[in-house]
C-alpha positions as CSV (number, residue, x, y, z in Angstrom):
1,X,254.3,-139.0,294.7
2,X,252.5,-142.1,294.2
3,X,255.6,-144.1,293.1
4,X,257.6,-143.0,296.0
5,X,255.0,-144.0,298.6
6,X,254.6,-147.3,297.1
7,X,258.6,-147.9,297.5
8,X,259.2,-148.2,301.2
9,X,263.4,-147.4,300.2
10,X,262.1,-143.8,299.4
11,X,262.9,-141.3,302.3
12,X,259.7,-139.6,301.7
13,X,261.4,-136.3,304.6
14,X,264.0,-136.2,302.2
15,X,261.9,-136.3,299.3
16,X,259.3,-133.6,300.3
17,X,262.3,-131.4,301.9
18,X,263.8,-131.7,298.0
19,X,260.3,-130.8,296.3
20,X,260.2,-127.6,299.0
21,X,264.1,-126.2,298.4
22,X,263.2,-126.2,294.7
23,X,260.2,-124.3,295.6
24,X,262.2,-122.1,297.6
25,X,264.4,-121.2,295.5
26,X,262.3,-120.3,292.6
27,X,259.9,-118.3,295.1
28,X,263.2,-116.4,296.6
29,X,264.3,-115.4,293.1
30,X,261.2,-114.0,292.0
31,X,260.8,-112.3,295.6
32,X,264.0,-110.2,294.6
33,X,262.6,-109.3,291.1
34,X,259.2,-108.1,292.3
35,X,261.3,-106.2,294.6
36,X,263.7,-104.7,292.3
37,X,260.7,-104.0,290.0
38,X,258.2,-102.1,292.7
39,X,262.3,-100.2,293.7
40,X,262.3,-99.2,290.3
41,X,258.0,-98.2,290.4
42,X,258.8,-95.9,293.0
43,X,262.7,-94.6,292.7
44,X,261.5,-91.4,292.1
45,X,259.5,-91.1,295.9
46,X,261.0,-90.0,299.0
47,X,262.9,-92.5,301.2
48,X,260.0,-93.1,303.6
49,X,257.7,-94.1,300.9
50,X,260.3,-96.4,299.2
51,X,260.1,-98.4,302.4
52,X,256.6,-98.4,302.7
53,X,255.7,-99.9,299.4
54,X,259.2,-102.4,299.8
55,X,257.2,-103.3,303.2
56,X,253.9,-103.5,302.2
57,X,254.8,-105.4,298.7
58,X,256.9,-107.9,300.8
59,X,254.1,-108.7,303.2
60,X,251.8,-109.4,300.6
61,X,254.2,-111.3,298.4
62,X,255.3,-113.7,301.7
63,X,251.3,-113.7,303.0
64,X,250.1,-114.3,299.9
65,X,252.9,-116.2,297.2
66,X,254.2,-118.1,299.9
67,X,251.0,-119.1,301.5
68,X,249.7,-120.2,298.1
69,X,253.3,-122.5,297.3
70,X,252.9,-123.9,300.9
71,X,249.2,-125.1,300.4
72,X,250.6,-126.6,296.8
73,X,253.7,-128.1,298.0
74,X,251.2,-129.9,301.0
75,X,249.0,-131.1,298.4
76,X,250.3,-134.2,299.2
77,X,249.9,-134.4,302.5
78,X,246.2,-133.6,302.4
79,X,245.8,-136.7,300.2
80,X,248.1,-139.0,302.5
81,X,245.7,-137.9,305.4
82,X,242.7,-138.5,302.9
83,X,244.3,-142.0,302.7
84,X,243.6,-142.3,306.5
85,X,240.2,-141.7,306.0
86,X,237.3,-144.0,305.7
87,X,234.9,-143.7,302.6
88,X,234.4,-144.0,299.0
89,X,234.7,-140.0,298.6
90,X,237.7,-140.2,300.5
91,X,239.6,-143.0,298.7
92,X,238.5,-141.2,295.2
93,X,239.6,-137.7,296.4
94,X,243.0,-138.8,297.7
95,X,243.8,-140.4,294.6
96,X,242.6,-137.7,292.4
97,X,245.2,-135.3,294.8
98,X,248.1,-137.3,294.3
99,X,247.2,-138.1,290.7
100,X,247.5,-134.4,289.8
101,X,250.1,-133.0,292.6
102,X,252.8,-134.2,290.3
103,X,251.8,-132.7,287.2
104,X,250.6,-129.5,288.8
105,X,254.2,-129.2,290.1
106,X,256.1,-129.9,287.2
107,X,253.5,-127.1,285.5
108,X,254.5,-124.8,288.2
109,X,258.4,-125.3,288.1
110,X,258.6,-125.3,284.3
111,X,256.2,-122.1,284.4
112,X,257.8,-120.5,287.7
113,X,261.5,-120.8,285.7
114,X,259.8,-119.0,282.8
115,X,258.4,-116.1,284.5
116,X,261.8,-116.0,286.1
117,X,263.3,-115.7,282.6
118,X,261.0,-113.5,281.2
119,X,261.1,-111.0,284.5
120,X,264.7,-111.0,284.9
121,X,265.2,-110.6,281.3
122,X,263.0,-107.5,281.2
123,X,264.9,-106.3,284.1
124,X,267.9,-106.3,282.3
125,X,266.3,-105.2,279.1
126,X,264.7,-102.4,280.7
127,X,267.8,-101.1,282.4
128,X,269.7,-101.5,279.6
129,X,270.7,-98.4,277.1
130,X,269.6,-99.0,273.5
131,X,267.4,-101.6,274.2
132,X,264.2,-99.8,273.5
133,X,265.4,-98.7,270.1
134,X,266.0,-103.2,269.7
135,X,263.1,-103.9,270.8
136,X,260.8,-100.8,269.0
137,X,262.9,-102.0,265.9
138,X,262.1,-105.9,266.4
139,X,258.6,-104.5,266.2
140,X,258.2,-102.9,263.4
141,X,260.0,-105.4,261.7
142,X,258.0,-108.0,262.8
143,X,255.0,-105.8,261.5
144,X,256.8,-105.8,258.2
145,X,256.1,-109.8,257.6
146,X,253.2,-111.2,256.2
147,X,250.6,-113.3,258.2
148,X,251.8,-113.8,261.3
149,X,253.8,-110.5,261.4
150,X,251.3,-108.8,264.1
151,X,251.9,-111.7,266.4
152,X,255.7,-111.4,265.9
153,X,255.4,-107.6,266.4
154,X,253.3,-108.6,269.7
155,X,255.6,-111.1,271.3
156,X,259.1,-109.4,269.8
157,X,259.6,-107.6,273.3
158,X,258.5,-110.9,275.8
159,X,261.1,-112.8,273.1
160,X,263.6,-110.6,273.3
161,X,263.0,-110.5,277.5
162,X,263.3,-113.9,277.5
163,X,266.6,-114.5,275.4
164,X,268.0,-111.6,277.6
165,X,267.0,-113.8,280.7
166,X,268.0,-117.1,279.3
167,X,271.8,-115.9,278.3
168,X,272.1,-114.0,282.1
169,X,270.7,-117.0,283.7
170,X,273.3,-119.2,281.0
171,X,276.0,-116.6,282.2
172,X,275.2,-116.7,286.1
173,X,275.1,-120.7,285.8
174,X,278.6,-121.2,283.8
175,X,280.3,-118.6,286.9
176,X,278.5,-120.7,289.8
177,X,279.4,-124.2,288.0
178,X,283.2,-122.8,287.4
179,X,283.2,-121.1,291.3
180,X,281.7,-124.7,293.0
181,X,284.7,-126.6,290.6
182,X,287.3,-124.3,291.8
183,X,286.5,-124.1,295.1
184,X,285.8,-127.4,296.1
């Protein structure tokens, strides 16, 4: 943030709307997880209640995720309007802002595309026949290994979650690249 309002060739609109569709995105895809997960938490309730929890887990997802990305994404803003203030405090708290805006973003994106991995992937997983019996065998025969055979056994189901999330996403990416070449 700090290198591109030190270049005056830098459309910083541009730039911010670019840091917000990324945000978007990632927000709008873990949206339709949590949804498909609280659709599967309460499949077996009557219609009436499915909409309910749908409604009420959507309004606190978009009050509360949303509001929380939006005050991030502005993170920069506050410290360009700190920049317009007088005072030491000021100055020091600006530059502390825009010092860590960019690292708490890149944390956030590589973190946000993880947990979209990792939720998607036990998604799958979880709707998938057999995969229990993978993932209960994974675990005992991470059990099975000495020393760190416990902490396998612990993390066989988030790795085997995550691989199932990284070859979909792989899979979704390879028909979207192929579609955008053919269709162009």
């Amino acid at each position: 943030m700090l290198q591109a309002l030190a270049d005056p060739a830098v459309d910083l609109a541009a730039f911010e709307r670019d840091k917000i569709e990324g945000a978007v995105r990632t927000d709008f895809i873990l949206s339709a997880e949590i949804i498909v997960i609280t659709l599967g938490t309460v499949a077996a309730a009557s219609f009436g209640m499915q909409v309910a929890v749908v409604a009420g887990t959507a309004a606190l997802m978009t009050i509360g995720v949303y509001g929380l990305v939006t005050g991030i994404v502005k993170l920069d803003d506050g410290g360009l309007y700190l920049s317009r203030q007088t005072g030491d405090g000021f100055a020091r708290l600006q530059r502390g802002i825009l010092r860590a805006a960019p690292t708490l973003m890149r944390t956030l994106s590589v973190v946000g595309t993880a947990a979209m991995f990792l939720v998607g992937g036990g998604t799958l997983v979880h709707g998938m026949p057999g995969a229990h019996d993978l993932i209960h065998a994974a675990t005992h025969a991470g059990e099975a290994l000495p020393t760190l055979g416990r902490m396998l056994a612990a993390l066989a189901p988030l790795l085997i979650d995550a691989l199932a999330g990284s070859v979909a996403g792989a899979l979704i990416l390879g028909g979207l690249s192929t579609a955008r070449r053919l269709f162009r």
